[in-house]
N, C-alpha and C positions, 0 to 999 in steps of 0.2 A: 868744328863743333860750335855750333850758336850760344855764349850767353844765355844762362837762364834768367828771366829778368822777371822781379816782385816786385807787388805792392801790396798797400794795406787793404785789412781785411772790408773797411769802409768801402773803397774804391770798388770794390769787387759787388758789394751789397747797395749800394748807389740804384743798381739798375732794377730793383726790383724794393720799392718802397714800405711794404711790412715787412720783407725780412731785415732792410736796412735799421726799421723805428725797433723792431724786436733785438736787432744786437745792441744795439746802442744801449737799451734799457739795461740788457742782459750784463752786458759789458759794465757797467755803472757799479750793478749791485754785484755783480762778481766780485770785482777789483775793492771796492768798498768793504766788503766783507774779509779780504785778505788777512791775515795777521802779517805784522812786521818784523824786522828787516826783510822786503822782496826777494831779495837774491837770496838770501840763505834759506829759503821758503822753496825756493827752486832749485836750488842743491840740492836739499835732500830728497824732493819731490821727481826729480828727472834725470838725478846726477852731475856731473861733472862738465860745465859749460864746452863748447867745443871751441870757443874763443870768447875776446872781448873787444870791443870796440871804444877807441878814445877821441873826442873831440870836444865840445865844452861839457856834454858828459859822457861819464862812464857807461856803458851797457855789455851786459853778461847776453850771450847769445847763445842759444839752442837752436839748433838745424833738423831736420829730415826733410826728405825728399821734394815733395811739392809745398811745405812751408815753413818758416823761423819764428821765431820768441826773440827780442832784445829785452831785455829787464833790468831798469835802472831806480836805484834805491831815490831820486828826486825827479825821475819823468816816468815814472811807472810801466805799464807792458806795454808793448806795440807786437802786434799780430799781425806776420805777413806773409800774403799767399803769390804763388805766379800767377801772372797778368796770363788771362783768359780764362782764370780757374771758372768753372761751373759754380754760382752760389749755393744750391744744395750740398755741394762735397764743401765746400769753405765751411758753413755752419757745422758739418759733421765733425770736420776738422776740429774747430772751435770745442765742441762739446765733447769731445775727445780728450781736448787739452785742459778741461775745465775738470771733467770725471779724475783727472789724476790727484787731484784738491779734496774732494768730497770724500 
């Protein structure tokens, strides 16, 4: 069985230059508008992380299928999708993950 192998949702939106300028924006004012502490924002928002990851920092990680959430109370969210995804389904994704907020 192959490896499922990610990356960011950037990478993915690179290749197609107004969906790339539209998350970035998107991305900005989402995250900016957040209330704080991160992680416990996403506790109670999607539950109970399915792990954590440690190296100079901490990140709380949420999984499904074709993509992840790391979230770190001093490096903020990182959105990652599998390498080949379709940019259309990434965005969907995205605003999928964004509607659990609102």
């Amino acid at each position: 069985m192959e490896k499922v192998r990610y990356t960011s949702i950037e990478n993915v939106l690179a290749k197609d230059e107004q969906a790339y300028a539209w998350f970035v924006q998107d991305y900005i004012t989402f995250v900016s508008g957040l209330p704080r502490p991160l992680v416990a924002l996403h506790k109670k928002a999607l539950g109970k992380q399915a792990h954590t990851v440690t190296g100079e920092f901490r990140y709380w990680v949420w999984e499904w299928v074709d993509h992840f959430i790391l979230v770190s109370e001093r490096r903020g969210i990182v959105f990652e999708v599998t390498v080949g995804s379709d940019p259309k389904n990434v965005l969907e994704r995205w605003k999928q993950y964004k509607a659990v907020f609102e």
